[in-house]
C-alpha positions in Angstrom: 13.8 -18.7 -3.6 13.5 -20.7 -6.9 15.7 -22.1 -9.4 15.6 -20.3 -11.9 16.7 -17.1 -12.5 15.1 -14.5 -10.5 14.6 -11.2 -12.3 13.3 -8.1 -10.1 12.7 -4.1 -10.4 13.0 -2.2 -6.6 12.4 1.3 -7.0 13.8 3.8 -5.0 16.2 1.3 -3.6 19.4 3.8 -3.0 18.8 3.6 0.7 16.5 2.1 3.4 14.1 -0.7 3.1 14.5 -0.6 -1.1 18.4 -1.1 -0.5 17.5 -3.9 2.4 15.0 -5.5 0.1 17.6 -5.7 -3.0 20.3 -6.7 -0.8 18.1 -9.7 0.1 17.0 -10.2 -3.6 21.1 -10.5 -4.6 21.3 -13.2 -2.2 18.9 -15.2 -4.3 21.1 -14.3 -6.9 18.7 -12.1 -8.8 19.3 -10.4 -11.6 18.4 -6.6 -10.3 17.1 -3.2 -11.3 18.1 -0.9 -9.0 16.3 2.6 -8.8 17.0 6.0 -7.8 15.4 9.2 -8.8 18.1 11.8 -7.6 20.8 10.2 -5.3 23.0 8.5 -7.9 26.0 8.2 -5.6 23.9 5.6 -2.9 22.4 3.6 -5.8 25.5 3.0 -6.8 26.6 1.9 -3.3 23.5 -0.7 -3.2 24.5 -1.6 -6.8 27.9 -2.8 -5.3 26.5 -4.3 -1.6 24.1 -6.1 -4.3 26.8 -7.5 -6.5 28.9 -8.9 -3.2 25.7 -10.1 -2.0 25.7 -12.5 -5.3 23.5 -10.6 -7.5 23.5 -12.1 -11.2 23.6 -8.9 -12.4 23.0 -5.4 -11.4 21.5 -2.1 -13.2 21.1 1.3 -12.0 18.9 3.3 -14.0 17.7 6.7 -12.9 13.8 7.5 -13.0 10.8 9.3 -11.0 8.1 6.7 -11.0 5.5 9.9 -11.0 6.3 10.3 -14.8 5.0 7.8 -17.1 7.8 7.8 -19.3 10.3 7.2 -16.9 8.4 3.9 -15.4 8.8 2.7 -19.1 12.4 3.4 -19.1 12.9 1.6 -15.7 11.1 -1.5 -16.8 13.0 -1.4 -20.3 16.3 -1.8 -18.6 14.9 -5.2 -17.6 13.4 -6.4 -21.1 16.3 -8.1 -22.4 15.5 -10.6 -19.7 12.5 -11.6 -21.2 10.5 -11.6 -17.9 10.6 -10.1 -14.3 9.6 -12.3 -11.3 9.4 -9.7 -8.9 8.6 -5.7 -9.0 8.6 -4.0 -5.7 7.1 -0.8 -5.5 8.7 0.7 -3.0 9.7 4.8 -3.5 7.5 7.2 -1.6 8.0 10.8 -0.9 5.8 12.6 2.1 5.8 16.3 3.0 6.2 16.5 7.3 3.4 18.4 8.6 3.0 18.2 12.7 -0.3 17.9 14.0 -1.6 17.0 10.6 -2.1 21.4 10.2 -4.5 22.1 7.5 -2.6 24.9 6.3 0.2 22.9 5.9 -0.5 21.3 2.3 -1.7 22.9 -0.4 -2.9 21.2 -3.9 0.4 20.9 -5.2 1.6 19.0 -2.0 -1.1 16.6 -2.7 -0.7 16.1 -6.2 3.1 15.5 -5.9 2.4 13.0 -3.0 0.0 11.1 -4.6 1.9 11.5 -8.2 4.6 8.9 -6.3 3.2 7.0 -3.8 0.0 6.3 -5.5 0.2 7.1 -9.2 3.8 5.8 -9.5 2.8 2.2 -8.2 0.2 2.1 -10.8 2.6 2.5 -13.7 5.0 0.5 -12.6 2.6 -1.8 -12.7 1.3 -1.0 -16.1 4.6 -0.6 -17.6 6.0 -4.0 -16.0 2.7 -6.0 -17.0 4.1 -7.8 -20.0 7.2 -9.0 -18.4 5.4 -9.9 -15.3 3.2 -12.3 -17.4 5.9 -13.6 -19.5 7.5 -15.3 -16.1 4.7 -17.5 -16.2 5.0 -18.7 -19.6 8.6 -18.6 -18.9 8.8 -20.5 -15.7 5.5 -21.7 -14.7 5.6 -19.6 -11.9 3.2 -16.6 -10.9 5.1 -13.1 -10.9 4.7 -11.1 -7.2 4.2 -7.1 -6.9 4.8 -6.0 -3.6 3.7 -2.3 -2.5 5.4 -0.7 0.2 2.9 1.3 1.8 2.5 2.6 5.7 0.1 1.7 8.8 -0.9 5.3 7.9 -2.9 3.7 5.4 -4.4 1.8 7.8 -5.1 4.1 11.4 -4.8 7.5 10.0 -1.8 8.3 11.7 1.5 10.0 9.5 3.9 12.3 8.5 0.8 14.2 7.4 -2.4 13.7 5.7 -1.5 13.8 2.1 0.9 11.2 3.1 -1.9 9.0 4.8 -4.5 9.7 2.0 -2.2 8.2 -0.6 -0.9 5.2 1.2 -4.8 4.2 2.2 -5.2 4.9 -1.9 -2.4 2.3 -2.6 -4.0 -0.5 0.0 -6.9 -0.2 -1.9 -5.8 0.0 -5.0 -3.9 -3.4 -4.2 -6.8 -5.0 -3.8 -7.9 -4.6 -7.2 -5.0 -4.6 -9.1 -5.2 -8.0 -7.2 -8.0 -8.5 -9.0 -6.9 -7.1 -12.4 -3.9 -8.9 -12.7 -4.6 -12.4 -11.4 -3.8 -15.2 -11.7 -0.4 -14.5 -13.4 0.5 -12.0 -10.8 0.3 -11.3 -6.9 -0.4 -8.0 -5.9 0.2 -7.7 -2.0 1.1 -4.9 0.5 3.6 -4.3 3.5 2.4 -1.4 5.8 5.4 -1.0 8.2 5.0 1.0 11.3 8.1 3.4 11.8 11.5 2.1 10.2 14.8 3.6 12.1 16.5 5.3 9.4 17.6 8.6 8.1 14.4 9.1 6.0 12.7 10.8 9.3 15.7 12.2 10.2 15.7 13.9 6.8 12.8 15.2 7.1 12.4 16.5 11.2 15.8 16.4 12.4 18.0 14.4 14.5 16.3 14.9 17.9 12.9 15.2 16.5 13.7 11.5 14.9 15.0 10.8 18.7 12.4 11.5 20.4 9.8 9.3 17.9 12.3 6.4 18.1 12.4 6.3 21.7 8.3 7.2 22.5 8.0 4.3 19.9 10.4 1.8 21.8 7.9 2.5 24.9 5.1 1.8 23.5 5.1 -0.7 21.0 3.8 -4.0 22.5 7.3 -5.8 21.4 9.5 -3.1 22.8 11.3 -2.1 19.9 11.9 -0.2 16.4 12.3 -2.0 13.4 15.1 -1.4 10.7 14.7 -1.4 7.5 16.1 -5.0 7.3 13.6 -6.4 9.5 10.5 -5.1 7.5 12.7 -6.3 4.1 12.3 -9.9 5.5 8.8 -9.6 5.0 8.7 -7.8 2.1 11.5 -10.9 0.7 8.6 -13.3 1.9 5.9 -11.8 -0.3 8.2 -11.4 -3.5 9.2 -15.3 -2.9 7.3 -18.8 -3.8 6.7 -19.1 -0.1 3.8 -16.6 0.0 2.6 -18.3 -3.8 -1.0 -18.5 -2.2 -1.2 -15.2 -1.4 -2.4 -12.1 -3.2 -4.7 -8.6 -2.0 -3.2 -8.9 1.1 -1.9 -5.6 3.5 0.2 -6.9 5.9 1.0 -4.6 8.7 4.6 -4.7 10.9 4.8 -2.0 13.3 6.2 -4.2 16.4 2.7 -4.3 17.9 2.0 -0.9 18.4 -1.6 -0.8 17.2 -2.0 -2.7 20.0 -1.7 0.0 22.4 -2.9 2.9 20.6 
């Protein structure tokens, strides 16, 4: 990715696409921040898969990006670097409501959604800014942000519609954080379709997650599900020099099946 050290922030990277995307990161040998805000035991166990991976150095530090205080404390673990290349944005919460029921959300549901997926990005951002900016001055090299949002940001289709309000918030918002923050940083977006791991499991059951994964395989273009190592590729791609020209951007990757909708 370069050569110089790479220095990088994932939030809520115990599990899924966060773990894929730090595992990728360690192979760069980057020197890592790795996030959790309740599940201490699987941070730990990416901590490790990162170090054998050929992280630089891994930390685990605990915080919920939806208090402000707690972003600082997650970018702090990284100041004695002097700079971070790379800050993915990548824990999200949602509350499952079928048929997107009205009755199913109240204020508080909103609030809490938005408080991670929407507000958290933010200040990250905010909290990281500095750092981000020194890796220019540092290295010559523009920092990247990269926001892992949802196609429900983008067709109005989720786990319900707090969920899809505050992922279509965060595309936006990229777009003028990209704005805001250029041209020492990049500020892009993944929106993956569905991602085959426990997260929907967690939240609908095994067969309920069954049935979704196979209905999906049908009718996606490509004739597949993604894992959260194929959607980390991309997301590697937009933290690396190799997407340097590009910022604002939402890139979907749902297996093409936006195609057939």
């Amino acid at each position: 990715m370069a050569e110089y050290d790479l220095c990088a922030i994932v939030t809520g990277s115990a599990s899924g696409l966060g773990a894929a995307s730090a595992r990728l990161l360690a192979a760069d040998g980057a020197r890592l921040v790795i996030n959790y805000s309740s599940n201490r035991k699987d941070a730990e166990a990416t901590a490790e898969a990162c170090r054998n991976a050929g992280a630089a150095e891994v930390l685990v530090v605990q915080g919920d990006v939806s208090r402000d205080q707690d972003c600082n404390r997650i970018v702090a673990a990284a100041a004695s670097w002097g700079k971070l290349d790379v800050l993915i944005n990548n824990a999200g919460i949602t509350k499952h409501v079928p048929h997107h029921t009205l009755e199913g959300l109240s204020a508080d549901d909103f609030q809490q959604i938005y408080a991670v997926n929407t507000i958290g990005p933010y200040q990250m951002i905010r909290a990281a800014r500095s750092l981000l900016e020194a890796n220019v001055q540092a290295c010559g090299v523009t920092a990247a942000v990269v926001n892992i949002s949802s196609v429900a940001g983008i067709n109005g289709d989720g786990s319900s519609l707090a969920y899809v309000a505050s992922k279509g918030a965060l595309n936006v918002m990229t777009l003028s954080l990209a704005k805001a923050l250029a041209p020492a940083i990049r500020v892009n977006t993944v929106c993956p379709g569905y991602i085959d791991t426990s997260w929907y499991a967690k939240g609908c059951g095994e067969a309920r997650a069954k049935e979704v994964r196979d209905a999906i395989t049908e009718k996606a273009a490509l004739k597949i599900v993604s894992s959260a190592m194929d959607i980390a590729h991309l997301v590697h791609f937009l933290a690396s020099s190799a997407s340097s020209h590009m910022t604002g951007e939402c890139v979907r990757m749902d297996a093409g099946l936006h195609l057939v909708r």
